[in-house]
C-alpha positions as CSV (number, residue, x, y, z in Angstrom):
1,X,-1.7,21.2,-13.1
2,X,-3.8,20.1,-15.9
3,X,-4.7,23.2,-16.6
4,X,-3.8,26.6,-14.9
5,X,-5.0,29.2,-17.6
6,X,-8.4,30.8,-16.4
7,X,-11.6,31.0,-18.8
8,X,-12.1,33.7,-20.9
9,X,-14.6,35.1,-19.3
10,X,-15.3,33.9,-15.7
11,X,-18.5,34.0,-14.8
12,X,-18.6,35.1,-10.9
13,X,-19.9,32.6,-8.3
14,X,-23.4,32.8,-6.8
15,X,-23.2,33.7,-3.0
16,X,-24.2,31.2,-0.9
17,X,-27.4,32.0,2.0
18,X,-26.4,33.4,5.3
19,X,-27.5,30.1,6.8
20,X,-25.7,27.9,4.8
21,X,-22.2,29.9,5.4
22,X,-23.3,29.8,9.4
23,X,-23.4,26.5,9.4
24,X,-19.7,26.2,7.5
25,X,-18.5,28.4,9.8
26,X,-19.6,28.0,13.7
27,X,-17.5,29.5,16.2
28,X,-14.5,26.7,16.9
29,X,-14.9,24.5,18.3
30,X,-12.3,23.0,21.8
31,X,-8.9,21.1,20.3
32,X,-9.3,17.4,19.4
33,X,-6.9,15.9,20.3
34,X,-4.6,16.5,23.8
35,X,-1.7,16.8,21.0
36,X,-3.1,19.8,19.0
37,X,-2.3,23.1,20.4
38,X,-4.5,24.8,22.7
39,X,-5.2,28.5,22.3
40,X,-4.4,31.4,24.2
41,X,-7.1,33.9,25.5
42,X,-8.8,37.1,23.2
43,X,-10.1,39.9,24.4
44,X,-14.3,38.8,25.0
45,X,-16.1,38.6,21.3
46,X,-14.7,41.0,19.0
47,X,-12.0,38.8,17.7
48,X,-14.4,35.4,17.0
49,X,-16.9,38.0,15.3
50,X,-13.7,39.1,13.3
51,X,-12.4,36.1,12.6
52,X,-15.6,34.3,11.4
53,X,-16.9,37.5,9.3
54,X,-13.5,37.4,7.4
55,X,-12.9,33.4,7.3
56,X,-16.6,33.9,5.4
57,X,-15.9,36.8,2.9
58,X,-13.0,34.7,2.1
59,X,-14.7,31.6,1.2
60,X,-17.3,33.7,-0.9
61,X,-14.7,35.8,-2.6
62,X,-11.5,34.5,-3.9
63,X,-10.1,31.2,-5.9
64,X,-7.8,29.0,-3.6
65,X,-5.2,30.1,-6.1
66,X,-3.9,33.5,-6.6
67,X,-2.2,33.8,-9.4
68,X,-1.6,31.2,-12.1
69,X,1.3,29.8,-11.1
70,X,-0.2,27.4,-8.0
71,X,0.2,30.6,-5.5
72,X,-2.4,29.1,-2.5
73,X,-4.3,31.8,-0.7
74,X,-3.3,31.8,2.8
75,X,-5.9,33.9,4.1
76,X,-7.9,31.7,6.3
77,X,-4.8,30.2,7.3
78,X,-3.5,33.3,9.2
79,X,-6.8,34.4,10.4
80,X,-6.8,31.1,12.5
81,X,-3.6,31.1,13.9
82,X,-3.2,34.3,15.4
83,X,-7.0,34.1,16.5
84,X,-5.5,31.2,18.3
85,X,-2.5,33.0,19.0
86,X,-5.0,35.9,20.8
87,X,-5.2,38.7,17.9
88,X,-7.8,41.5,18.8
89,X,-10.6,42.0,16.4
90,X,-9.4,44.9,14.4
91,X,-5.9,43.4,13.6
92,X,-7.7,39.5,12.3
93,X,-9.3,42.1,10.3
94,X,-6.3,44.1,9.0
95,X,-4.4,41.0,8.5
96,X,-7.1,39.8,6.0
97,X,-7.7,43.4,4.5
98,X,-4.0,44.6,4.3
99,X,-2.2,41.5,3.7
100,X,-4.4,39.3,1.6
101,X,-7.5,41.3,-0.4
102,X,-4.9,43.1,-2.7
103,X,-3.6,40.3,-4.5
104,X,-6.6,37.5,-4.2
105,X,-7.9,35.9,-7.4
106,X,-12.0,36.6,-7.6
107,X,-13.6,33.1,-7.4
108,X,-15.6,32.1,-10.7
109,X,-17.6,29.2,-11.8
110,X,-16.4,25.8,-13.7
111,X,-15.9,26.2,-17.3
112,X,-19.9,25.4,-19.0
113,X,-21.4,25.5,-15.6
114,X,-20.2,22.1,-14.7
115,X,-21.9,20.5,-11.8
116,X,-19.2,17.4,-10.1
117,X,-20.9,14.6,-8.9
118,X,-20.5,11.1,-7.8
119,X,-20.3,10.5,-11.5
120,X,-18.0,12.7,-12.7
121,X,-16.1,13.3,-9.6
122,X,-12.5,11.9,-11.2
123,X,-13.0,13.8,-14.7
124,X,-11.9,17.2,-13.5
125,X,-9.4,16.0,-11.0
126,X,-6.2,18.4,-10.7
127,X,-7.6,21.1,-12.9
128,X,-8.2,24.2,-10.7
129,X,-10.5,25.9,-13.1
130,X,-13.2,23.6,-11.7
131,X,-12.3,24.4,-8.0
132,X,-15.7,26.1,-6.9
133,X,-17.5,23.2,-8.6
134,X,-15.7,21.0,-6.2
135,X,-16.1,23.4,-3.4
136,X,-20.0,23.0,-4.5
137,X,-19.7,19.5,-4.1
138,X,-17.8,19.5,-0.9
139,X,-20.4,22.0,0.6
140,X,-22.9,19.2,0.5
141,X,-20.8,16.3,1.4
142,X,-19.6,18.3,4.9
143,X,-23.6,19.7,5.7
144,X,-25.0,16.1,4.6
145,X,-27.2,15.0,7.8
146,X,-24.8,12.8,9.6
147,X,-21.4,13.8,7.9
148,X,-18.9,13.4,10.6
149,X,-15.2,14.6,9.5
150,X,-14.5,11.0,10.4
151,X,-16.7,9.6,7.8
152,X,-15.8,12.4,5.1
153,X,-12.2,12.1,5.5
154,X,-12.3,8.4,5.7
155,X,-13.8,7.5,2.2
156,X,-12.3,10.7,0.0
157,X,-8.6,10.8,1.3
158,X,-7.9,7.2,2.5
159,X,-10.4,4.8,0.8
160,X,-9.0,2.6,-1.9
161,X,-12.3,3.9,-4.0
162,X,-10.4,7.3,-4.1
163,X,-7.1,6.7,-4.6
164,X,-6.2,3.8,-6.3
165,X,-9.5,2.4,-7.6
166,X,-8.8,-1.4,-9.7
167,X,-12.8,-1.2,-10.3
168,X,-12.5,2.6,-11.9
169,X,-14.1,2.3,-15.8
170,X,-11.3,2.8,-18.4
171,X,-9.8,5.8,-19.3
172,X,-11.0,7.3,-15.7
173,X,-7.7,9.0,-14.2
174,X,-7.0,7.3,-11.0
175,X,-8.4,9.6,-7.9
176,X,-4.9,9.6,-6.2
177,X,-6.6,12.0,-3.4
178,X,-3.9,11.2,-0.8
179,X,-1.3,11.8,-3.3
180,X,-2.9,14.9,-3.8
181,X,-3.5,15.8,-0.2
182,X,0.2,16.0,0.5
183,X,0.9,17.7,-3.1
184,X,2.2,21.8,-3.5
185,X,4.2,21.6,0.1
186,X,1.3,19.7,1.7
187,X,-1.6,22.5,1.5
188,X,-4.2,20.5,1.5
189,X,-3.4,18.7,4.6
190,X,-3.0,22.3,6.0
191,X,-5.8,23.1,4.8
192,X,-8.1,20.4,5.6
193,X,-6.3,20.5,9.2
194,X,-7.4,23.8,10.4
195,X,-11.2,22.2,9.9
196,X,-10.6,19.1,12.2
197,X,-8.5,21.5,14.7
198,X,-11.2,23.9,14.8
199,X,-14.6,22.2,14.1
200,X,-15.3,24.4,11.1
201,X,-16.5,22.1,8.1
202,X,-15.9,25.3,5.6
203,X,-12.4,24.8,6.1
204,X,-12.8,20.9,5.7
205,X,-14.6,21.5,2.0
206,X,-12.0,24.3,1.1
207,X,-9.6,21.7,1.9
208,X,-10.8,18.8,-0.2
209,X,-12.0,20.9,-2.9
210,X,-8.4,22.2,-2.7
211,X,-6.4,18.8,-2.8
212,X,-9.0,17.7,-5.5
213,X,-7.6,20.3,-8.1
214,X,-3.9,19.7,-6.9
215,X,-1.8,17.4,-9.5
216,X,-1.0,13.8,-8.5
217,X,2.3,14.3,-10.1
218,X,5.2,15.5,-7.9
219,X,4.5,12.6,-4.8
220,X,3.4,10.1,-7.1
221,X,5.3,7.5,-5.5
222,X,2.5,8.2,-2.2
223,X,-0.1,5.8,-3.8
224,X,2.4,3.0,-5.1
225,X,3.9,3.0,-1.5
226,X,0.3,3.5,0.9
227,X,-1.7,1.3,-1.0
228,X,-1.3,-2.4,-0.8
229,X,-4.3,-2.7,-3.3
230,X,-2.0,-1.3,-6.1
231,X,0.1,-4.4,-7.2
232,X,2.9,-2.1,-6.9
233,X,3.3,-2.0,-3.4
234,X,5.9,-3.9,-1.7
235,X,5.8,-2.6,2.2
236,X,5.7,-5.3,4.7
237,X,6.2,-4.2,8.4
238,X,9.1,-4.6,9.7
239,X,10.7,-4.0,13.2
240,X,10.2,0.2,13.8
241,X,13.1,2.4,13.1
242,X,13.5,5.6,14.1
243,X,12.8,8.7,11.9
244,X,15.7,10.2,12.8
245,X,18.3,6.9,12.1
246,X,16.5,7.4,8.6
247,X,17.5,11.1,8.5
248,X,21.2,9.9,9.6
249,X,22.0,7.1,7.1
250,X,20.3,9.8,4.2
251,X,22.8,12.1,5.2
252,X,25.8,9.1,4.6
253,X,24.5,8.0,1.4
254,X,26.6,9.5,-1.4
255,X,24.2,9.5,-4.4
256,X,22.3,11.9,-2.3
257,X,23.2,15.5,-3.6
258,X,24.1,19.0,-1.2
259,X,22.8,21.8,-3.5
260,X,19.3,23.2,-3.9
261,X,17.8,21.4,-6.7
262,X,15.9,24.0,-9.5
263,X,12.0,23.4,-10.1
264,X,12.8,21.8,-13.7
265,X,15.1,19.2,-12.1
266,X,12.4,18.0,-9.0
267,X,10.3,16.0,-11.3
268,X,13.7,14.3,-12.7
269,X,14.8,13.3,-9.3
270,X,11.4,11.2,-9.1
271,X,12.3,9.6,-12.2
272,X,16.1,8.7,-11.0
273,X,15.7,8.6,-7.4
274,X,12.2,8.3,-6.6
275,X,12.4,4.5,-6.1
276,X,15.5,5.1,-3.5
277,X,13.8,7.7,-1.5
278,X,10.7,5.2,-1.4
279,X,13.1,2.7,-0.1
280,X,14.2,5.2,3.0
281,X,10.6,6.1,3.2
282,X,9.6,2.1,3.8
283,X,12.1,1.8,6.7
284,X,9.8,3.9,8.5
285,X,7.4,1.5,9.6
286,X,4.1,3.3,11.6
287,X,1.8,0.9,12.5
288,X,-0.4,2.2,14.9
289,X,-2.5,0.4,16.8
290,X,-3.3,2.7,20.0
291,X,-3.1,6.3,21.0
292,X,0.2,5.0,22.8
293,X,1.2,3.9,19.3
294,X,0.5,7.5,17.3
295,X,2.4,9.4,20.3
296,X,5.3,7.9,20.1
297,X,5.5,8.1,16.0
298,X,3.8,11.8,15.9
299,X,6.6,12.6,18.3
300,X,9.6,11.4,15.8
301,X,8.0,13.4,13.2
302,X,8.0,16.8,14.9
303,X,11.8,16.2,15.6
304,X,12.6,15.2,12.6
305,X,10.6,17.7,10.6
306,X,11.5,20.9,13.0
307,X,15.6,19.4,12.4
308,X,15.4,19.4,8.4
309,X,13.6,22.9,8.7
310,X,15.3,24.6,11.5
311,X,19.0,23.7,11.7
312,X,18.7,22.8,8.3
313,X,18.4,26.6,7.6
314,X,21.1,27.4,9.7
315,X,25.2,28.2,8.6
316,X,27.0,29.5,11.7
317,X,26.1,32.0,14.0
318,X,27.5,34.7,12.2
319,X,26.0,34.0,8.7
320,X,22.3,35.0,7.6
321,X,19.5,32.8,9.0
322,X,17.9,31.1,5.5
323,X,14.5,30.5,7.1
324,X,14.1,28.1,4.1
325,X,10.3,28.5,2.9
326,X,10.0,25.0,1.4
327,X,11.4,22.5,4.5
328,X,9.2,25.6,6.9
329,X,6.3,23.5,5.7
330,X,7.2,20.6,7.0
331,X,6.6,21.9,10.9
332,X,3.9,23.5,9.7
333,X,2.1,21.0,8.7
334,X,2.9,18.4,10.8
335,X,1.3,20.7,13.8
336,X,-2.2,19.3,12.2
337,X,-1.6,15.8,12.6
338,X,-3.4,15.4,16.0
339,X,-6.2,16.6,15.2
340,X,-6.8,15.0,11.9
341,X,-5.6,11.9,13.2
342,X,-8.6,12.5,16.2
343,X,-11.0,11.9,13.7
344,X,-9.2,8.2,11.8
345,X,-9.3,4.9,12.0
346,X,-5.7,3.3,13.2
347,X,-5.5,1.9,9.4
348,X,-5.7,5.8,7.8
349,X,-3.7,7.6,10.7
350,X,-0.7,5.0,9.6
351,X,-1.3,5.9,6.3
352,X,-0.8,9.8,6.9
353,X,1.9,10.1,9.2
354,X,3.7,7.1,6.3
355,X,2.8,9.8,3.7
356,X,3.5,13.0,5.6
357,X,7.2,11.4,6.3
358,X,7.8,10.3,2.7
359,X,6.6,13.7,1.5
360,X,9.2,15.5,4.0
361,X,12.4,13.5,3.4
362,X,11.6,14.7,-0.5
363,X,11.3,18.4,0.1
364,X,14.5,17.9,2.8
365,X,16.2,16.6,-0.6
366,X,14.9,18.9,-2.9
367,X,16.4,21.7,-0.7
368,X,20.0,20.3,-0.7
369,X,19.9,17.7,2.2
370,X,21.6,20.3,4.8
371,X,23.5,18.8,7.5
372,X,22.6,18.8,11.0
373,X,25.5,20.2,13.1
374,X,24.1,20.1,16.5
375,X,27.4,20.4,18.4
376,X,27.4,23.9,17.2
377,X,24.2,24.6,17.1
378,X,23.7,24.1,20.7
379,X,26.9,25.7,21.7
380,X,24.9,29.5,21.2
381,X,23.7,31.0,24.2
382,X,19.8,30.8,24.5
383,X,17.6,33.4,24.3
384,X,17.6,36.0,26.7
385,X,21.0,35.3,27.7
386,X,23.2,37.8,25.3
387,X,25.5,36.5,22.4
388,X,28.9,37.4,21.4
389,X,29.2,40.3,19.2
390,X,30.2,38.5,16.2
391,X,27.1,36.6,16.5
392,X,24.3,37.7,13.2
393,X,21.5,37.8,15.3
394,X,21.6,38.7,19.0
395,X,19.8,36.9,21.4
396,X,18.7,39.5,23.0
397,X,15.1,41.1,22.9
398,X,15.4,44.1,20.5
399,X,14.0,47.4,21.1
400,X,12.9,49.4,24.4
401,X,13.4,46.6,27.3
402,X,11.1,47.1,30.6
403,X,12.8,48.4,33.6
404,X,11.9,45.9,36.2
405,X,11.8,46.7,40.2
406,X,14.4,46.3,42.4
407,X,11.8,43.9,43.8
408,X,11.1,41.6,41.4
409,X,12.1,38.2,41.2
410,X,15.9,37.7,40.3
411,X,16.0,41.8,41.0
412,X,16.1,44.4,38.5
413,X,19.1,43.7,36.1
414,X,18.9,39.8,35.4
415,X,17.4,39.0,31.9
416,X,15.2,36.2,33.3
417,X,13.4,39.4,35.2
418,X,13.2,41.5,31.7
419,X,12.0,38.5,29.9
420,X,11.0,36.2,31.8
421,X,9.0,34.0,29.0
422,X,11.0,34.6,25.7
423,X,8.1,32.9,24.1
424,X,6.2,36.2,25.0
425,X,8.2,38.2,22.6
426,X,8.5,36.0,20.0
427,X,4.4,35.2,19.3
428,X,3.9,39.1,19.9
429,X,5.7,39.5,17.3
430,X,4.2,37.0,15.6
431,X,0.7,38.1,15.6
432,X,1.5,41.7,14.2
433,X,3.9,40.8,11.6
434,X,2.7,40.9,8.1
435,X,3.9,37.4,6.7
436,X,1.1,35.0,6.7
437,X,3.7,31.9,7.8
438,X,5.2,33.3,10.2
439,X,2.5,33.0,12.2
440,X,1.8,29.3,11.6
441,X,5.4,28.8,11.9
442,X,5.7,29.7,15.2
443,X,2.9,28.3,16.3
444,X,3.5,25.0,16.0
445,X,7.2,25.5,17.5
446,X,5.8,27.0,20.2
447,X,3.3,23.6,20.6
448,X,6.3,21.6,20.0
449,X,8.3,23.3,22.8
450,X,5.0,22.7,25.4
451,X,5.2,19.1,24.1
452,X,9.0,17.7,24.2
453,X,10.7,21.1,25.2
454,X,10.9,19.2,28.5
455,X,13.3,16.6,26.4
456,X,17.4,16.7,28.5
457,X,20.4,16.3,25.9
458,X,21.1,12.7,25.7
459,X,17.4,11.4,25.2
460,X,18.2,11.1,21.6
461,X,21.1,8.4,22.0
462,X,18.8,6.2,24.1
463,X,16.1,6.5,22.1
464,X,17.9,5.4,19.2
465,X,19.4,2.6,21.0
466,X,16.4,0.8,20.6
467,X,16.2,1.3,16.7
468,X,17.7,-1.5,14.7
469,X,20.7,-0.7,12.7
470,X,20.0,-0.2,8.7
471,X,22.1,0.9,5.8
472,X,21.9,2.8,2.9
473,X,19.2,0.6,1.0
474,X,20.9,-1.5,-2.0
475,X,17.8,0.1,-4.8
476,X,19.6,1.2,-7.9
477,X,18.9,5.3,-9.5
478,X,17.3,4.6,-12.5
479,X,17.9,6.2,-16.2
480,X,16.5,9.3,-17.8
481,X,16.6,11.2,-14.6
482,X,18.6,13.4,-12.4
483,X,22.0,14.1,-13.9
484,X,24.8,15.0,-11.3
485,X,28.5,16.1,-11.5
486,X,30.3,13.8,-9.2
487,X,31.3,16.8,-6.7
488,X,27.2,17.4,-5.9
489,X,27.3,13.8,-4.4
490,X,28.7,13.4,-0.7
491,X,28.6,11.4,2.3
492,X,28.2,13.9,4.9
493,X,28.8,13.8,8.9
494,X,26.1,12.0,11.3
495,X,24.7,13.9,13.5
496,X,26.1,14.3,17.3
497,X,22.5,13.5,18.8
498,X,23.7,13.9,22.1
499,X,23.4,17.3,22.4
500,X,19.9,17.4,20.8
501,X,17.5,18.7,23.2
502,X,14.2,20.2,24.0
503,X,15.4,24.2,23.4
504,X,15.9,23.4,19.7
505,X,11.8,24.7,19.6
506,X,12.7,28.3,21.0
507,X,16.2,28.5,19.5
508,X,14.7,28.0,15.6
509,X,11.7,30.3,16.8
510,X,13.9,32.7,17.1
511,X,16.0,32.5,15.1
512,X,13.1,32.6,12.3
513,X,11.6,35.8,13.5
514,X,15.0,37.7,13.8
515,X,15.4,36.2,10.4
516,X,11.8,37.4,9.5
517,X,12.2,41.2,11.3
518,X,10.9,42.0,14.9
519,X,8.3,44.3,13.3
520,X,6.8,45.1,16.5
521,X,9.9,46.6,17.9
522,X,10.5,48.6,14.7
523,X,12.3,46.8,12.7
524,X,11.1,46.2,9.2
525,X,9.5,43.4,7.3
526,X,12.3,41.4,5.8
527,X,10.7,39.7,3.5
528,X,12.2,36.6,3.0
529,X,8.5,34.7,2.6
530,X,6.9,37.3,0.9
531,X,5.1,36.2,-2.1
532,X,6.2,39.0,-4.6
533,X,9.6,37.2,-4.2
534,X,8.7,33.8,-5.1
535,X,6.5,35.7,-8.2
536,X,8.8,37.5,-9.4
537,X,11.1,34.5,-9.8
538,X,8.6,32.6,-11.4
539,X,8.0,34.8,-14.1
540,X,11.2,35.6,-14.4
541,X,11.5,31.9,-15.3
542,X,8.9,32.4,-17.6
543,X,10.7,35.3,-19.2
544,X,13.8,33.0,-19.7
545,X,12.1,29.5,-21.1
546,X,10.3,31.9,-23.4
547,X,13.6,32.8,-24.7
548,X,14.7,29.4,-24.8
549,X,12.5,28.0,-26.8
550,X,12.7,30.7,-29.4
């Protein structure tokens, strides 16, 4: 960030009219796209009154940021998915009362008033002190008469005016806003996505005004790869190779590493192996030309992001689930593809999915490049067929099972009859539990699964039959970067993709909300997302540079 100290004294935000905030938040609107996620049934009103009264009070009342170390406030974000999910009005408003109000940062107005216009649009880019100014902005750009989220997302995120900009006046910062719109885990793509799936232009200003104060800095190499107006840019299409041959020849390459890298070594990595991962993220080639086209390339990216995440995070069925935070935002995020893509042009949905791809393959290597054993992954029983003892997590419903009739389907005792969806289960659990990701975790697993959970083991294999052969890319690591011991480098195993198939979705769902707790059946909140974890490391780190550098 430019700057992430707040003003002295922060002078609080004016509230906006009753109209104005009815009109950025209408009740939602149907999916967009027959790729986004439809929703499951609420009990009548109470939960869309709920739901839009706190999506509201959120806008009005707290910074995007929580604290001052880039914390994003995930408050809408939860309210929306287990609305979706079917949450009854009083718990959308206990998520956002209990979980959220006790740690949010009061909004407050730009340093000297400032008012962002057309004008002055780049001066303040990636500084989130001037995030409400933005939000002011944005606020007029989405209520505008004839604004569509096609024309608003069109020239801010994927026009060459607003990223890289060979007419900008000198000394003007470049815009960079699709850089930015992938930056911090990818928030504001999140963010921006829940206003294209649900029709709510609040959330689309949020979004931008969010991505607008987000650095251009850790994904720099986004514009110098998207943008063939920056003389930079080398991509040419090529013939189409699979996401998931990417992912395999990644795993061979030996100057790759296999530990978690720290937060002081990520922007190093750019500067060593930036232009290698670039390479990787140029064998990619999405060009989409048709619906047919963005099917077939979306698909490859919700296998290949729910494989870095999910068995990524996994060690053996006897060891602790890792559930790792950072790759979880790759699924997460790419659930909102569809329905952003709904609303491009051909040209900027390329561009996206390009940037949403390049952006994962970074985070997969930033958390250590885990291998993908899918032999034994696939070996475990599936869920609610019961494990071996030795197993860490059973897969077995926990607490109080029903006790079905004798004349029920299957009879009594089968555990097809006592869970007969385990999908039940899991989102039940999902809409109660207190961690805000959970939620939009398993959501978009459980899209996934409705999607390709149809896929049988073997599909892989043929699919990549297709793909033309590649090899680790010839682009040297360059100096003053990432320094390695030679043990951290490996060639590892490719993955057996024969036994890849569609239960993958359900297996990682649940193996994320055992790894989360089954609150609902009593167990307790684990908390390995909490955010009072990933704070308390932060200052921590704080604690120690402060030492450091006296």
């Amino acid at each position: 960030m430019v700057n992430t100290i707040p003003p002295a004294n922060p002078i609080p935000v004016a509230p906006s009219p009753a109209e104005v905030l009815a009109r950025l938040f209408p009740t939602p609107a149907p999916p967009p796209s027959v790729l986004a996620p439809a929703r499951l049934p609420n009990a009548g009103p109470g939960p869309t009154a709920a739901l839009l009264k706190t999506l509201k009070d959120n806008h009005e009342r707290s910074h995007v940021f929580f604290n001052h170390y880039s914390f994003h406030n995930h408050a809408a974000h939860h309210l929306l998915a287990i609305w979706a999910l079917g949450a009854s009005g009083p718990l959308i408003t206990a998520a956002y009362e209990d979980t959220h109000l006790d740690h949010m940062r009061d909004a407050f107005q730009a340093p000297d008033r400032v008012v962002i216009s057309d004008d002055n649009f780049h001066d303040y880019l990636g500084d989130e002190n001037y995030y409400n100014a933005y939000l002011d902005y944005f606020h007029k750009v989405v209520l505008a008469p004839g604004a569509t989220i096609s024309s608003i997302l069109e020239k801010y995120i994927f026009s060459s005016e607003y990223n890289i900009n060979n007419f900008l006046a000198s000394g003007k910062q470049q815009p960079e806003m699709l850089n930015r719109f992938v930056e911090i885990l990818i928030h504001p793509l999140i963010h921006a996505g829940y206003g294209a799936e649900f029709g709510l232009p609040g959330m689309l200003a949020e979004g931008l005004s969010q991505a607008s104060v987000h650095p251009a800095r850790a994904t720099v190499f986004v514009s110098r790869l998207l943008f063939p107006g920056n003389p930079d840019s080398q991509y040419r299409p090529k013939s189409h190779v699979h996401a998931l041959a990417i992912l395999s020849q990644m795993l061979a390459d030996s100057r790759f590493w296999t530990r978690i890298l720290e937060k002081h070594e990520f922007e190093a990595m750019l500067v060593s192996h930036g232009e290698l991962i670039n390479s990787y993220a140029e064998m990619w080639t999405c060009e989409i030309n048709s619906q047919e086209d963005f099917s077939r390339h979306f698909e490859e990216l919700v296998w290949a992001s729910t494989l870095m995440y999910g068995i990524g995070s996994w060690d053996g069925e006897s060891e602790e689930y890792r559930a790792d935070f950072f790759t979880m935002h790759i699924v997460t995020s790419c659930l909102f593809l569809p329905s952003l893509c709904a609303h491009l042009s051909y040209r900027s949905q390329s561009l996206l999915l390009r940037a949403h791809f390049l952006v994962s393959i970074t985070w997969w290597l930033v958390r250590g490049r885990p291998a993908l054993p899918l032999r034994k992954f696939f070996a475990a029983p599936l869920a609610p067929l019961p494990s071996p003892a030795h197993f860490k997590y059973a897969t077995t419903p926990p607490g109080v099972l029903p006790q079905p009739s004798t004349c029920a389907i299957l009879g009594g005792d089968s555990p097809h009859t006592v869970t007969p969806n385990v999908w039940y289960p899991i989102l039940q659990n999902t809409i109660v539990h207190p961690n805000e990701h959970l939620c939009k975790c398993q959501r978009a697993l459980a899209h996934f699964a409705i999607l390709y959970g149809h896929r049988e083991a073997g599909f892989m294999p043929e699919a990549l039959s297709s793909s033309p052969a590649i090899s680790c890319p010839e682009t040297p690591l360059l100096p003053g970067g990432l320094e390695l011991a030679e043990s951290e480098c490996k060639a590892l195993e490719a993955p057996e993709w024969e036994f890849l198939d569609g239960s993958v979705f359900l297996r990682v769902a649940w193996l994320t909300g055992a790894a989360l707790g089954w609150v609902r059946d009593g167990e307790p909140n684990k908390g390995s997302w909490d955010y009072q974890e990933f704070e308390r490391v932060a200052l921590e780190r704080d604690e120690l540079e402060a030492k450091m550098n006296v």
